[in-house]
C-alpha positions in Angstrom: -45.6 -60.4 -18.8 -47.4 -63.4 -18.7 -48.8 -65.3 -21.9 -53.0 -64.7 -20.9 -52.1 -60.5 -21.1 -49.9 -60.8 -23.9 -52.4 -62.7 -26.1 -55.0 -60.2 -24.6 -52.9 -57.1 -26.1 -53.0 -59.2 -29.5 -56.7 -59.6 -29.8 -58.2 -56.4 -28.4 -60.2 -54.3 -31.3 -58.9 -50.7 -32.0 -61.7 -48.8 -30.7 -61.4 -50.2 -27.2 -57.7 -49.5 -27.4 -58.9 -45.7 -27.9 -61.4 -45.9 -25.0 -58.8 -47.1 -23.5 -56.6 -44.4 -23.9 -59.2 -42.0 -23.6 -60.0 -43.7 -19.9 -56.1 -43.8 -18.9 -55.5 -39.8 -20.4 -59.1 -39.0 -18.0 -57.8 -40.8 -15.1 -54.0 -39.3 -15.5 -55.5 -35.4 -15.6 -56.9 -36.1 -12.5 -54.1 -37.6 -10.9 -55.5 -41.4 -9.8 -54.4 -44.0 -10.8 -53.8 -47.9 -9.6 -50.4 -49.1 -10.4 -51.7 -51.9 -12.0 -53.7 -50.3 -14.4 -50.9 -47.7 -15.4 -48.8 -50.8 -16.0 -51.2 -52.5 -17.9 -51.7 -49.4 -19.9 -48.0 -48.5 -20.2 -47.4 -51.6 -22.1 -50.7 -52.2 -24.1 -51.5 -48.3 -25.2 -50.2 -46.5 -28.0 -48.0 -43.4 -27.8 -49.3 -41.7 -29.9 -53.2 -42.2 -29.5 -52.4 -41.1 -25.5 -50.5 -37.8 -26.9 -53.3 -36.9 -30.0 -55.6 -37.8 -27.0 -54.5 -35.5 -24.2 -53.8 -32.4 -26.4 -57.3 -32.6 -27.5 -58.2 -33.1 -23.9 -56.3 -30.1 -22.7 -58.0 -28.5 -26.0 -60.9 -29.1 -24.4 -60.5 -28.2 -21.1 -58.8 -24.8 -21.6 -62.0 -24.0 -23.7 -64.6 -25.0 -21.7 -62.7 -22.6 -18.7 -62.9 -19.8 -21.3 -66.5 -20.3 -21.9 -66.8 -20.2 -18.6 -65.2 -17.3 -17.4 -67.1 -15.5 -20.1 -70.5 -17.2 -19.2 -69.6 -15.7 -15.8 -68.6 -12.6 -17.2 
């Protein structure tokens, strides 16, 4: 890792580290993503921001289906 990205991972505020997770969990449910970026984001995000993220995600998902299907209903 070189010493520009490292120093960037030191300095970057905490509530564009959780768009940032919210952007990689968004991008990973759809199934694209650049290699670069999942590297980037493999060693810069936080665990357990992208797991609190996705289950709310999937929360979120399998209710708007259900509203859906009863909408339709």
């Amino acid at each position: 890792m070189n010493n520009k990205l490292k120093a960037e991972l030191k300095t970057e505020p905490e509530n564009r580290a959780w768009w940032r997770s919210v952007k990689a969990v968004a991008w990973a449910m759809l199934g694209v993503r650049d290699g670069g970026e999942y590297q980037r984001d493999f060693a810069q995000l936080h665990p357990l921001q992208v797991i609190a993220i996705g289950l709310v995600a999937i929360f979120a998902l399998v209710l708007g289906l259900i509203a859906l299907v009863h909408w339709l209903v």
